[in-house]
C-alpha positions as protocol buffer text, in pm:
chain_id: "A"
residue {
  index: 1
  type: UNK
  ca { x: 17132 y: 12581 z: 24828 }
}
residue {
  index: 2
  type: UNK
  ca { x: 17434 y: 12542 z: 24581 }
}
residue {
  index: 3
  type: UNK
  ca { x: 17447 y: 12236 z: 24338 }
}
residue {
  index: 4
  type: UNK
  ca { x: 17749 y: 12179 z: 24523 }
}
residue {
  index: 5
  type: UNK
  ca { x: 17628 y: 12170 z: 24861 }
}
residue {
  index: 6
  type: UNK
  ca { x: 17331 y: 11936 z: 24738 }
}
residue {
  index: 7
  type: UNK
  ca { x: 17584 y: 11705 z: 24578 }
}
residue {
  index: 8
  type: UNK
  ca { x: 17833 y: 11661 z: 24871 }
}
residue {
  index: 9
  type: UNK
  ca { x: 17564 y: 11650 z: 25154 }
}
residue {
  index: 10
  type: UNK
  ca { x: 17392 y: 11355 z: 24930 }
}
residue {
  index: 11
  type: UNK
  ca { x: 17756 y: 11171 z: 24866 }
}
residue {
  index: 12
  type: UNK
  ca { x: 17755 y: 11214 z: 25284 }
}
residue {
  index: 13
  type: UNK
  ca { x: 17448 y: 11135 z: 25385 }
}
residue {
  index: 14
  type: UNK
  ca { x: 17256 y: 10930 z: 25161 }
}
residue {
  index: 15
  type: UNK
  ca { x: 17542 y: 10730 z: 24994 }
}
residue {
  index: 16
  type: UNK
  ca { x: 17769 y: 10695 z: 25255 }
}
residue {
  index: 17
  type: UNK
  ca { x: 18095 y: 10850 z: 25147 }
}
residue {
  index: 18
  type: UNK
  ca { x: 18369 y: 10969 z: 25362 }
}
residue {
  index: 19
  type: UNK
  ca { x: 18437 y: 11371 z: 25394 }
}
residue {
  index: 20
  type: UNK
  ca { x: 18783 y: 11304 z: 25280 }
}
residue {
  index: 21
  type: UNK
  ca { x: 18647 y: 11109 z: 24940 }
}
residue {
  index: 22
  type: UNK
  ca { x: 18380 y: 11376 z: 24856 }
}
residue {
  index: 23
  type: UNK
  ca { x: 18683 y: 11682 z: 24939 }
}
residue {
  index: 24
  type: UNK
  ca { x: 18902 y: 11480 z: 24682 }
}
residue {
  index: 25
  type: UNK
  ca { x: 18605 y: 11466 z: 24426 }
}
residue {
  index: 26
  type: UNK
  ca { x: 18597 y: 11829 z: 24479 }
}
residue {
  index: 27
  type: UNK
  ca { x: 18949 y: 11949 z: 24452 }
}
residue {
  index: 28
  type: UNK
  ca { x: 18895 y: 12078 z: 24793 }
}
residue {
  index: 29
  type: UNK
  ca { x: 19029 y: 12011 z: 25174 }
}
residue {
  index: 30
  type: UNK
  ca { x: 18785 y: 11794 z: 25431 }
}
residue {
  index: 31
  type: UNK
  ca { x: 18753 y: 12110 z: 25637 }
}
residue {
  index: 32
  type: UNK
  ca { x: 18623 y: 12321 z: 25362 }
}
residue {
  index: 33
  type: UNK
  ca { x: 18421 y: 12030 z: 25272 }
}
residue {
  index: 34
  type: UNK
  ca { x: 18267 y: 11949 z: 25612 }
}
residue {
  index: 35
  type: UNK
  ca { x: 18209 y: 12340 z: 25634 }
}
residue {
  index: 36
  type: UNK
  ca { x: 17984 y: 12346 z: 25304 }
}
residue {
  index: 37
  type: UNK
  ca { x: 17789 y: 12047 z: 25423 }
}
residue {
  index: 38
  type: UNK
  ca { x: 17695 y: 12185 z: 25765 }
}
residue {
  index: 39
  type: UNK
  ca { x: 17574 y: 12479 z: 25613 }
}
residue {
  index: 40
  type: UNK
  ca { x: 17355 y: 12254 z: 25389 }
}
residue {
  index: 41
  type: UNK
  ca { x: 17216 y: 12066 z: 25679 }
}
residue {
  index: 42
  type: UNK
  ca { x: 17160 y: 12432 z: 25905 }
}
residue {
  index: 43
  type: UNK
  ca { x: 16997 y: 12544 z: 25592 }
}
residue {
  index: 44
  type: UNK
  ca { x: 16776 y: 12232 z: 25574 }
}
residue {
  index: 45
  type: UNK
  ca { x: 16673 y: 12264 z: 25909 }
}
residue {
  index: 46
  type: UNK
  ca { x: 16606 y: 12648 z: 25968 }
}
residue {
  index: 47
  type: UNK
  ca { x: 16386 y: 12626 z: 25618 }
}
residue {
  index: 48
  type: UNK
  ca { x: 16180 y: 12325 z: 25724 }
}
residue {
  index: 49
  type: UNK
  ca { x: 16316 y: 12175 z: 25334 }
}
residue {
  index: 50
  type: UNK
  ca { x: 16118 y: 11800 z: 25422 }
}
residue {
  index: 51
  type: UNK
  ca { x: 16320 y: 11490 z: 25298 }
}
residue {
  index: 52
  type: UNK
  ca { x: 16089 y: 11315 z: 25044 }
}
residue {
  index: 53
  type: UNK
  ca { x: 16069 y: 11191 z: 24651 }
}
residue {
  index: 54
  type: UNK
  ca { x: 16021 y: 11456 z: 24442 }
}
residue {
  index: 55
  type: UNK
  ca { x: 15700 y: 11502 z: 24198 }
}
residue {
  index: 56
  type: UNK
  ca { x: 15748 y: 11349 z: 23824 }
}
residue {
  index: 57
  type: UNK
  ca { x: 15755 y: 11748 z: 23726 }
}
residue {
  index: 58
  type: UNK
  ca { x: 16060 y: 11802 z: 23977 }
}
residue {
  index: 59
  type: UNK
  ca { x: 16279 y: 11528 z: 23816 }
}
residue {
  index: 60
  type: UNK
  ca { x: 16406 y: 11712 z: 23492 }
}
residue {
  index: 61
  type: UNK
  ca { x: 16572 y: 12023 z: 23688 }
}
residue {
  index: 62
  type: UNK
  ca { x: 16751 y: 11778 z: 23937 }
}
residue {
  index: 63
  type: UNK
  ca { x: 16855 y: 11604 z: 23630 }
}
residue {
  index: 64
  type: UNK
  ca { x: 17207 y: 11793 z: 23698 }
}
residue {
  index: 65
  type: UNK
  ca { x: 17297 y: 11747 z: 24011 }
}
residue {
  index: 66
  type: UNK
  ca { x: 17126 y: 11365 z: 24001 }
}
residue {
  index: 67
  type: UNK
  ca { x: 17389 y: 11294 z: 23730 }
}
residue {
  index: 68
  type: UNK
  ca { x: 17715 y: 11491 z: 23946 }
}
residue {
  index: 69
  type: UNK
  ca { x: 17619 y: 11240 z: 24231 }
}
residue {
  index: 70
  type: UNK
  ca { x: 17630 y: 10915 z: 24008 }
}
residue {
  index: 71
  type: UNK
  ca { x: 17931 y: 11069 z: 23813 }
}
residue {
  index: 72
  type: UNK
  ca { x: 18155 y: 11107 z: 24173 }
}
residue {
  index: 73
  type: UNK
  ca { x: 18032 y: 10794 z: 24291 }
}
residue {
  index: 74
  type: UNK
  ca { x: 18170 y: 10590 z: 23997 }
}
residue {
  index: 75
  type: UNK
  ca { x: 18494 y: 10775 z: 24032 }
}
residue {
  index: 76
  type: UNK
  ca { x: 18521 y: 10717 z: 24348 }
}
residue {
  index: 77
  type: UNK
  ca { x: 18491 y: 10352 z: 24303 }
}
residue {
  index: 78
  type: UNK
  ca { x: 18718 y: 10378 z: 23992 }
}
residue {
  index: 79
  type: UNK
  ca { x: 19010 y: 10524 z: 24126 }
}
residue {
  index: 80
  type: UNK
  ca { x: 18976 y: 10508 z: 24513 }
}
residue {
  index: 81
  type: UNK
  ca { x: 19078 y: 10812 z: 24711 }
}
residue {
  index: 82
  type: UNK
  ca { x: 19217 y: 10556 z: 24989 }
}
residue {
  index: 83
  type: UNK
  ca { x: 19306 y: 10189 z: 25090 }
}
residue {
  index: 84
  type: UNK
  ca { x: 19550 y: 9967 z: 24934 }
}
residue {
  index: 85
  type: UNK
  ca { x: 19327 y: 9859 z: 24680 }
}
residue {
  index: 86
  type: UNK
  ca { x: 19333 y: 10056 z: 24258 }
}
residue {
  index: 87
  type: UNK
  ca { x: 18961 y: 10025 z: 24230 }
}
residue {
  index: 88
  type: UNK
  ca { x: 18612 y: 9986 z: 24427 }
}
residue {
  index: 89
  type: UNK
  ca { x: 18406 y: 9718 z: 24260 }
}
residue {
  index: 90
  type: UNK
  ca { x: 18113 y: 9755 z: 24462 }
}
residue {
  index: 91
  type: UNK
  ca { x: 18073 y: 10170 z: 24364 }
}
residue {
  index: 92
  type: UNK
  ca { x: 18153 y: 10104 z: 23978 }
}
residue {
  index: 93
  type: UNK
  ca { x: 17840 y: 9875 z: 24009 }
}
residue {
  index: 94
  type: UNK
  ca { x: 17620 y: 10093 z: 24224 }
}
residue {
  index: 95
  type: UNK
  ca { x: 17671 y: 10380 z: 24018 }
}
residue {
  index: 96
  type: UNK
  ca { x: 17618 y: 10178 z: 23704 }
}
residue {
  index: 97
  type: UNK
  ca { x: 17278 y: 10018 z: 23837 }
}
residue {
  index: 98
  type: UNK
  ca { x: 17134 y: 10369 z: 23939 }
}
residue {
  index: 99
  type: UNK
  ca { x: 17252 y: 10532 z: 23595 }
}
residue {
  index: 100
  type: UNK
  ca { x: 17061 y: 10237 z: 23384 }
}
residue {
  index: 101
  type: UNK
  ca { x: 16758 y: 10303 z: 23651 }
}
residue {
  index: 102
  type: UNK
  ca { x: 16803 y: 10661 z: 23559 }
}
residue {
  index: 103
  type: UNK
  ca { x: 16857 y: 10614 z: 23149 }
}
residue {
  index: 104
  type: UNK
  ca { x: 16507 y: 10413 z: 23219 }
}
residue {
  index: 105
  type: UNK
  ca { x: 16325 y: 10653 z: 23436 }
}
residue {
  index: 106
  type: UNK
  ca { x: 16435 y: 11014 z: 23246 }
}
residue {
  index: 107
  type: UNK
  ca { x: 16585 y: 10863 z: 22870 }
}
residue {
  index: 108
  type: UNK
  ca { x: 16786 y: 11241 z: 22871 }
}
residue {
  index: 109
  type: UNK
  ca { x: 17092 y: 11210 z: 22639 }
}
residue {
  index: 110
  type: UNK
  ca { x: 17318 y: 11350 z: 22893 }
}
residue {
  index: 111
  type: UNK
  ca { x: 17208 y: 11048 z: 23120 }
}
residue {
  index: 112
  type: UNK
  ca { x: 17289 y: 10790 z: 22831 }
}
residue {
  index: 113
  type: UNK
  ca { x: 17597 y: 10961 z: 22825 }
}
residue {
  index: 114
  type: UNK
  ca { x: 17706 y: 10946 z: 23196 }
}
residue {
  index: 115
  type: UNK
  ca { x: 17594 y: 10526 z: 23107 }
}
residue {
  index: 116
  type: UNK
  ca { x: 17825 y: 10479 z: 22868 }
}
residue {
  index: 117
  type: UNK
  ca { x: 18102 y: 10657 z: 23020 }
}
residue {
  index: 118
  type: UNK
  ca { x: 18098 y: 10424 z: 23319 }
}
residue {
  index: 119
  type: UNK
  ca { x: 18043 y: 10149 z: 23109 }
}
residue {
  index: 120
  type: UNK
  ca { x: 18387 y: 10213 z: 22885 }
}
residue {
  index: 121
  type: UNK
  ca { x: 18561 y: 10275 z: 23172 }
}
residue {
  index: 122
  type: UNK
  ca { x: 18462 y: 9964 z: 23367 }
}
residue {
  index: 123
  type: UNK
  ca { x: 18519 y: 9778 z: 23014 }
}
residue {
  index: 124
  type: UNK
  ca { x: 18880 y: 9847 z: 23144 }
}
residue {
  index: 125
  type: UNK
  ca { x: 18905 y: 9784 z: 23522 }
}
residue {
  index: 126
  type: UNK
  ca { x: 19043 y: 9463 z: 23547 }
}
residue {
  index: 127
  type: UNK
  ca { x: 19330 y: 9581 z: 23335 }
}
residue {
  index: 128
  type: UNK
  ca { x: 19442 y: 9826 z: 23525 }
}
residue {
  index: 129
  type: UNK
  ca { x: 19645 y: 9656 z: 23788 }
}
residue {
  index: 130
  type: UNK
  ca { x: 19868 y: 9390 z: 23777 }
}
residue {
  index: 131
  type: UNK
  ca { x: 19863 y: 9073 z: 23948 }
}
residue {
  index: 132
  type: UNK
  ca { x: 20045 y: 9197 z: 24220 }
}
residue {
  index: 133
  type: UNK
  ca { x: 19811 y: 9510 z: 24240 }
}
residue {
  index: 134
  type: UNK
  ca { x: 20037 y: 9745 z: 24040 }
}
residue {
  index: 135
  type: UNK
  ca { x: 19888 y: 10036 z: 23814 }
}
residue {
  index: 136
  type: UNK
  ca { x: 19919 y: 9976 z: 23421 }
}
residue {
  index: 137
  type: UNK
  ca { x: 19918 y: 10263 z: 23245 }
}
residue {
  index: 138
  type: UNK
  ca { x: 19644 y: 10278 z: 22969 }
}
residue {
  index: 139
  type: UNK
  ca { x: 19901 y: 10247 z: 22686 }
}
residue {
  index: 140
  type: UNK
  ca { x: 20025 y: 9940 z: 22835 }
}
residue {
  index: 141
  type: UNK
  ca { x: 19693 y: 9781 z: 22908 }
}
residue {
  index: 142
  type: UNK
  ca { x: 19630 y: 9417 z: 22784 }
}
residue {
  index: 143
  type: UNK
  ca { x: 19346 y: 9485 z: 22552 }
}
residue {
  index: 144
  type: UNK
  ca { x: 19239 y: 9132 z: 22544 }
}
residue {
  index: 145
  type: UNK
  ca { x: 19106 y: 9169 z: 22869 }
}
residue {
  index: 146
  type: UNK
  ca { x: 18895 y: 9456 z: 22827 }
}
residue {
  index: 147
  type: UNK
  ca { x: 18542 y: 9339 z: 22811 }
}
residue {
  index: 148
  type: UNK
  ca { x: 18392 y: 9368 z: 22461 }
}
residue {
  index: 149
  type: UNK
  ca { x: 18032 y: 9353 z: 22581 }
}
residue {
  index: 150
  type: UNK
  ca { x: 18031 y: 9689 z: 22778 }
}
residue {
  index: 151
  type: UNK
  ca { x: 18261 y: 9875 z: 22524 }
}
residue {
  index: 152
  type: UNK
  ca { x: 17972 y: 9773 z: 22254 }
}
residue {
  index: 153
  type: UNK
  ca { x: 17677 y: 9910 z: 22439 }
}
residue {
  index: 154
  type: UNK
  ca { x: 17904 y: 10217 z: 22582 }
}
residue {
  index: 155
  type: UNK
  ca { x: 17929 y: 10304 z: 22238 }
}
residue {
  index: 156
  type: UNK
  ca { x: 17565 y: 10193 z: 22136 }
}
residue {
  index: 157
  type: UNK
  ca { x: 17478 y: 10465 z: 22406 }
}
residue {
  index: 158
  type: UNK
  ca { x: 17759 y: 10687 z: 22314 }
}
residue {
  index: 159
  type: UNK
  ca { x: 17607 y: 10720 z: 21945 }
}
residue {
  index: 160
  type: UNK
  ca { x: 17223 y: 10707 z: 22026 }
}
residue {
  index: 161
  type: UNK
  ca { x: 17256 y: 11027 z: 22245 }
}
residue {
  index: 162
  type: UNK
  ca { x: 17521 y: 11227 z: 22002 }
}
residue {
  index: 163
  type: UNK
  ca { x: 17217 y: 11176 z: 21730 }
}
residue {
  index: 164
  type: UNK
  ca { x: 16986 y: 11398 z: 21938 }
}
residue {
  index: 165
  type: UNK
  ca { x: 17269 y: 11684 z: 21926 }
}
residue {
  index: 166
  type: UNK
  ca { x: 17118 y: 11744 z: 22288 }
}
residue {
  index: 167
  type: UNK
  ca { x: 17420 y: 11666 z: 22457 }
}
residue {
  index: 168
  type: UNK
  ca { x: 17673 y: 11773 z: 22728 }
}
residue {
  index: 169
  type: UNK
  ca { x: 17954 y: 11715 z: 22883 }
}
residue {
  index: 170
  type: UNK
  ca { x: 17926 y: 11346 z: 23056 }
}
residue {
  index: 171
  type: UNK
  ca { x: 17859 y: 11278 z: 22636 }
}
residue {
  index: 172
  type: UNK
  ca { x: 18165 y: 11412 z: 22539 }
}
residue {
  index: 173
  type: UNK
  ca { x: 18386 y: 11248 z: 22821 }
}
residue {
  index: 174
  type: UNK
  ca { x: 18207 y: 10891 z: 22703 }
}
residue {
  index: 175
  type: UNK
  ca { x: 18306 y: 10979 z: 22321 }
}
residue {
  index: 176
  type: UNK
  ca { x: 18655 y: 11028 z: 22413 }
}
residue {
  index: 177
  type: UNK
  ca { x: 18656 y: 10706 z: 22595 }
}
residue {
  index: 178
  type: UNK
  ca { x: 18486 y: 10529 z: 22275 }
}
residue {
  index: 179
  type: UNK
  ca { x: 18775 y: 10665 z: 22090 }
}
residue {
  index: 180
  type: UNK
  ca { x: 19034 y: 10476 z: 22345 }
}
residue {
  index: 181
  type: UNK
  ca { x: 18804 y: 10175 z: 22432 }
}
residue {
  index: 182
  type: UNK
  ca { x: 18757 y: 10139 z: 22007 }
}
residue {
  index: 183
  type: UNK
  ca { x: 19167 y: 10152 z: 21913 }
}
residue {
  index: 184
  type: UNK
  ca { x: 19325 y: 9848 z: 21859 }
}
residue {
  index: 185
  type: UNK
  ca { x: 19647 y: 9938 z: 22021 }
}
residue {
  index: 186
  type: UNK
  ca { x: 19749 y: 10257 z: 22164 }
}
residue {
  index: 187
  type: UNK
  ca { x: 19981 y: 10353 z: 21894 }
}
residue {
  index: 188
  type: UNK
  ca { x: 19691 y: 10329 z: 21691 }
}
residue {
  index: 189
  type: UNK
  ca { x: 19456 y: 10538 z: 21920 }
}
residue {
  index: 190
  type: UNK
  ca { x: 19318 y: 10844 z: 21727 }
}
residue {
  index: 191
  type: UNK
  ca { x: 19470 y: 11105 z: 21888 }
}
residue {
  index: 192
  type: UNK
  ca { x: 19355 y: 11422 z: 21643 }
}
residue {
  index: 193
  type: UNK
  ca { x: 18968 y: 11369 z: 21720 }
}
residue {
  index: 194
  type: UNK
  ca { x: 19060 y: 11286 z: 22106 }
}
residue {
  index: 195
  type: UNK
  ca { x: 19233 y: 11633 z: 22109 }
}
residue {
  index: 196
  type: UNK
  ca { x: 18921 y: 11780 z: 21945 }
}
residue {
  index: 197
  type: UNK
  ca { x: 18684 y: 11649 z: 22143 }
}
residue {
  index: 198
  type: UNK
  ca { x: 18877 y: 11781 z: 22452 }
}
residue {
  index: 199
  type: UNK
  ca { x: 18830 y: 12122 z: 22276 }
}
residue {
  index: 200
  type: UNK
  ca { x: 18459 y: 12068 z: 22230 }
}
residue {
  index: 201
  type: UNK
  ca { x: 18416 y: 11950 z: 22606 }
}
residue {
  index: 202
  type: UNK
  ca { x: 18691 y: 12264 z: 22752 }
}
residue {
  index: 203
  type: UNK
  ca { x: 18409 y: 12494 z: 22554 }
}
residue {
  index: 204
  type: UNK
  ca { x: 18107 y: 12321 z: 22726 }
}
residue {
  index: 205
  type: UNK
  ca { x: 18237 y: 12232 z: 23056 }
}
residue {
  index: 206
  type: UNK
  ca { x: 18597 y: 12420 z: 23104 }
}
residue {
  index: 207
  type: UNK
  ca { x: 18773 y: 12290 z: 23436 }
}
residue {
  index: 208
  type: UNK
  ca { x: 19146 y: 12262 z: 23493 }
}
residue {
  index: 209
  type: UNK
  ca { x: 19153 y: 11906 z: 23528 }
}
residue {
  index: 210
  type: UNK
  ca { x: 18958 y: 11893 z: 23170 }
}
residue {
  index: 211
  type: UNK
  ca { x: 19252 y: 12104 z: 23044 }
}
residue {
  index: 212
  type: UNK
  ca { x: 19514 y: 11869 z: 23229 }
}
residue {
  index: 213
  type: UNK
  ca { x: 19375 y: 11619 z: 23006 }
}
residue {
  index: 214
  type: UNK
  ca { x: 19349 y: 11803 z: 22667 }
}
residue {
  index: 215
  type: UNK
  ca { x: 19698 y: 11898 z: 22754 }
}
residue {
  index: 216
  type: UNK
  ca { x: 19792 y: 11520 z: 22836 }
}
residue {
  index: 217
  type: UNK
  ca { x: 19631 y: 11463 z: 22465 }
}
residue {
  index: 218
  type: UNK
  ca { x: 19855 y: 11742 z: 22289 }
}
residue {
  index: 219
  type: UNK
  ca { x: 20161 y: 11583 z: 22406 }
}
residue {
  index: 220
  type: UNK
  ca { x: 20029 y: 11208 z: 22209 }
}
residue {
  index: 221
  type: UNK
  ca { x: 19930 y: 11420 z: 21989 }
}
residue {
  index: 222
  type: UNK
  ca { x: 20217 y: 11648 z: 21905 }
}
residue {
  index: 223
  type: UNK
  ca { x: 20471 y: 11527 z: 22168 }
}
residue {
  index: 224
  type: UNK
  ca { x: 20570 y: 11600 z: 22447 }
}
residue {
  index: 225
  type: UNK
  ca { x: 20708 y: 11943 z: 22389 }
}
residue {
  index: 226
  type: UNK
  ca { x: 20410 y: 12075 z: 22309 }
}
residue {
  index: 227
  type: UNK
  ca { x: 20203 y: 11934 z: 22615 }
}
residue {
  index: 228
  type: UNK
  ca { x: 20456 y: 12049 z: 22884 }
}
residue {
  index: 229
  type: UNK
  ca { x: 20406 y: 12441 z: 22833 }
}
residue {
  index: 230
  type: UNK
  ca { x: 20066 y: 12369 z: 22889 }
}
residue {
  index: 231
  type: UNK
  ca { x: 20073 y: 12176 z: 23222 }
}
residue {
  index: 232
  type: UNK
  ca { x: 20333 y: 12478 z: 23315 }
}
residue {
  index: 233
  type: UNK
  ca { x: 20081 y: 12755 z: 23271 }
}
residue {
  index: 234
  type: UNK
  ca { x: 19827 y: 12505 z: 23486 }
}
residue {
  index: 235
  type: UNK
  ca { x: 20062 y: 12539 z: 23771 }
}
residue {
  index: 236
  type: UNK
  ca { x: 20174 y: 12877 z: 23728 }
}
residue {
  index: 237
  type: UNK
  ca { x: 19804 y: 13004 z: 23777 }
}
residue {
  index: 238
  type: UNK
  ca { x: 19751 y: 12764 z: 24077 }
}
residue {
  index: 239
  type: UNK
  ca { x: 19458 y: 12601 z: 24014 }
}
residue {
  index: 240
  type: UNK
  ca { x: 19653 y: 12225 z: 23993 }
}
residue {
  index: 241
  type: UNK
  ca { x: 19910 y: 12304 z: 24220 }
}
residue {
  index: 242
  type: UNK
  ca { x: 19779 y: 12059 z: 24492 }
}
residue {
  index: 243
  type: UNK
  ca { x: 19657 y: 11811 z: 24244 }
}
residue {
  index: 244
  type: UNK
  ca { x: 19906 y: 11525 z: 24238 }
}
residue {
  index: 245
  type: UNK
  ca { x: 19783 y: 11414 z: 23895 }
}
residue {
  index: 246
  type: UNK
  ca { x: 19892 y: 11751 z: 23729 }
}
residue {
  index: 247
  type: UNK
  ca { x: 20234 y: 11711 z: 23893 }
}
residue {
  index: 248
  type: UNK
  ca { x: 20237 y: 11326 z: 23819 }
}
residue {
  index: 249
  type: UNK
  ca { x: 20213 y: 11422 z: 23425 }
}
residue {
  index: 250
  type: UNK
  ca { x: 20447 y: 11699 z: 23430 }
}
residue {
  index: 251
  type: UNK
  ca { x: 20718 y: 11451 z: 23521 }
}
residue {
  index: 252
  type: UNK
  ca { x: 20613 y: 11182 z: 23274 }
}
residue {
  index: 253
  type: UNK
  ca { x: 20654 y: 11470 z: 22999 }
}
residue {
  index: 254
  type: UNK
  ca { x: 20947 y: 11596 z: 23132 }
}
residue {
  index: 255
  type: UNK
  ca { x: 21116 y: 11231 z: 23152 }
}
residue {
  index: 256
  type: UNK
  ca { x: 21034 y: 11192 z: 22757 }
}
residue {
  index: 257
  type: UNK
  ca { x: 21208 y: 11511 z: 22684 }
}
residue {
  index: 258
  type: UNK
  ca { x: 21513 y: 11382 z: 22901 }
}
residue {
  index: 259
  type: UNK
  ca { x: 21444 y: 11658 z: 23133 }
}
residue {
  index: 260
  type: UNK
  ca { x: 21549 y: 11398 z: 23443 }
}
residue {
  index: 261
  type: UNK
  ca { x: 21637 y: 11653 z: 23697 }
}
residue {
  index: 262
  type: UNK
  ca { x: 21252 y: 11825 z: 23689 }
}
residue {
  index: 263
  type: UNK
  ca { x: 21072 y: 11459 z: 23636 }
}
residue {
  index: 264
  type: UNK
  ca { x: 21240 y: 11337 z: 23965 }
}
residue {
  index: 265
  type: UNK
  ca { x: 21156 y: 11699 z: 24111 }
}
residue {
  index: 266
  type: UNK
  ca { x: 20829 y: 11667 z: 23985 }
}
residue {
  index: 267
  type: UNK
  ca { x: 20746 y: 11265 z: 24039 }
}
residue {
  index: 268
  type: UNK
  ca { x: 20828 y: 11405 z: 24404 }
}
residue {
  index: 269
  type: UNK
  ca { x: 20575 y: 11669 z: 24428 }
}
residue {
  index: 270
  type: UNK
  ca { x: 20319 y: 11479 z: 24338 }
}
residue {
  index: 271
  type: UNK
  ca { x: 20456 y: 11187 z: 24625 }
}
residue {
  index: 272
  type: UNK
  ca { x: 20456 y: 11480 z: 24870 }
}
residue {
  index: 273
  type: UNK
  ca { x: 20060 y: 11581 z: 24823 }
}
residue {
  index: 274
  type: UNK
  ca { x: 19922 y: 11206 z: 24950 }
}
residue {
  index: 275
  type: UNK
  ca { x: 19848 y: 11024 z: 24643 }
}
residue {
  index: 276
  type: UNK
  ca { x: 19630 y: 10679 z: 24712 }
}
residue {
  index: 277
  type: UNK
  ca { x: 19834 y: 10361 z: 24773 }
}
residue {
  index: 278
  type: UNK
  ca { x: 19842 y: 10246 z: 24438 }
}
residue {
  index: 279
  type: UNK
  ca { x: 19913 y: 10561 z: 24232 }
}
residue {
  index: 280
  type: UNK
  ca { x: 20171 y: 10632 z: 24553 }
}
residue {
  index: 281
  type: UNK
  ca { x: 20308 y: 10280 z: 24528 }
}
residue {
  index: 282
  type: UNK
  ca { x: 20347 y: 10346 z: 24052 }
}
residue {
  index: 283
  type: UNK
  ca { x: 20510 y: 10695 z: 24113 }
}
residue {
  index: 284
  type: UNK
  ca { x: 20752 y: 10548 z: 24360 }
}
residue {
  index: 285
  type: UNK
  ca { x: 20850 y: 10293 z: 24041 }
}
residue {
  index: 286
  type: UNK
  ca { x: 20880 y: 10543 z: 23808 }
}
residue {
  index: 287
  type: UNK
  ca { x: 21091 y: 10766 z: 24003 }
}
residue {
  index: 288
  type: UNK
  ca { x: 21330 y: 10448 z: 24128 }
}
residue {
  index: 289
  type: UNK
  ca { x: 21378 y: 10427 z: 23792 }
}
residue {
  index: 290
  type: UNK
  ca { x: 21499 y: 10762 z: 23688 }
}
residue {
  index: 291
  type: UNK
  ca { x: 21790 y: 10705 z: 23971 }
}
residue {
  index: 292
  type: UNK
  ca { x: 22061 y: 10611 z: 23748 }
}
residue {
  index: 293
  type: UNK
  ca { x: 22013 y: 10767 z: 23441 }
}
residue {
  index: 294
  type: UNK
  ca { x: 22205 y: 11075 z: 23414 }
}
């Protein structure tokens, strides 16, 4: 059985998300989803595969897919595939109790690095929306409200498993958060080494939406000139082109280059392919107010 199947039919069956969540998580549709996960159970049941705890000796080479499951579950509960509400609470904490019971059970550095990349992300949750349950951008994020206490043991944990250069990708996504959670402001964010660590991680893990967000990084980086061209050959291959997110940043680019015409094109595509309430109810706002500039 593929990683993959393992992964979505444990998201399914033994923590309880929808098909539509795990198909987001996946990039895929709920039909193609479903599909792989009856296979998985047929499979299951025509080999006789018994449901029980694995041996101590099993542990290390489910390590992968053990972390994949914890990873989607926080994201699901980060940024919630649907409802009216940003953010799950009650995922960001489950995921963040089994990856401290996993850091404790299997002390692997890419399992101290899937801890402190939910831990400097959920630093940040409550800033995220406003009052009124609108989404703040990261750059204009009260930082005062970020809590202090997780960023410093995200980063104790970031550091601890760099040192044992045994590291992989969940390590590199919470070093690039460090880098974020650790600026001051956002002008004052260190773009250069985000943008390199982005390479590092596109080497070790490549995936488009990985590249979406190097590309995302350029544009801070070098403006946004130089991130559009990259989003552009994202879409021309297809891989993005029913991602919302890839869409949603090719307008923002395009609206800080005074291309208004393609941002309210593109702010639309992104509308069209079913964003969650939130992100739907932000892209709405930022297209209402591209309406009368010219």
């Amino acid at each position: 059985m593929s990683q993959t199947a393992q992964v979505a039919l444990t998201l399914r069956e033994v923590c309880g998300l929808s098909t539509e969540e795990i198909a987001r998580a996946f990039l895929s549709t709920p039909a193609t989803l479903a599909q792989r996960i009856v296979r998985a159970k047929a499979k299951i049941r025509d080999a006789g595969i018994p449901y029980q705890v694995p041996c101590r000796s099993e542990l290390s080479e489910r390590m992968d897919s053990v972390l994949h499951v914890i990873y989607l579950i926080f994201n699901e509960g980060y940024s919630a595939s649907s409802g009216n509400e940003l953010t799950r609470a009650d995922l960001c904490r489950e995921a963040i109790r089994l990856g401290r019971l996993l850091v404790e059970l299997l002390p692997e550095p890419e399992a101290m690095g899937l801890l402190a990349l939910m831990l400097l992300h959920e630093a940040r949750r409550e800033s995220r929306v406003t009052s009124s349950g609108s989404l703040v951008r990261l750059g204009e994020q009260d930082r005062s409200r970020w809590c202090q206490e997780m960023i410093v043991e995200g980063g104790a944990w970031v550091e601890r498993a760099l040192k044992t250069r045994r590291f992989g990708p969940y390590t590199l996504q919470a070093a690039i958060a460090a880098v974020h959670a650790e600026a001051p402001s956002a002008a004052e964010t260190d773009w250069p080494q985000v943008v390199g660590l982005y390479d590092v991680l596109l080497r070790v893990a490549p995936s488009p939406v990985v590249e979406l967000n190097r590309a995302v990084a350029v544009a801070m980086l070098d403006g946004p000139a130089h991130g559009l061209p990259l989003i552009d050959r994202m879409l021309a291959r297809g891989e993005l082109r029913s991602y919302y997110l890839a869409h949603a940043a090719r307008a923002d680019l395009c609206r800080r280059l005074g291309r208004l015409d393609e941002a309210r094109a593109a702010y639309r595509q992104a509308l069209a392919l079913g964003p969650p309430a939130t992100e739907s109810q932000f892209l709405v706002q930022q297209l209402d107010a591209l309406a009368d500039q010219f």
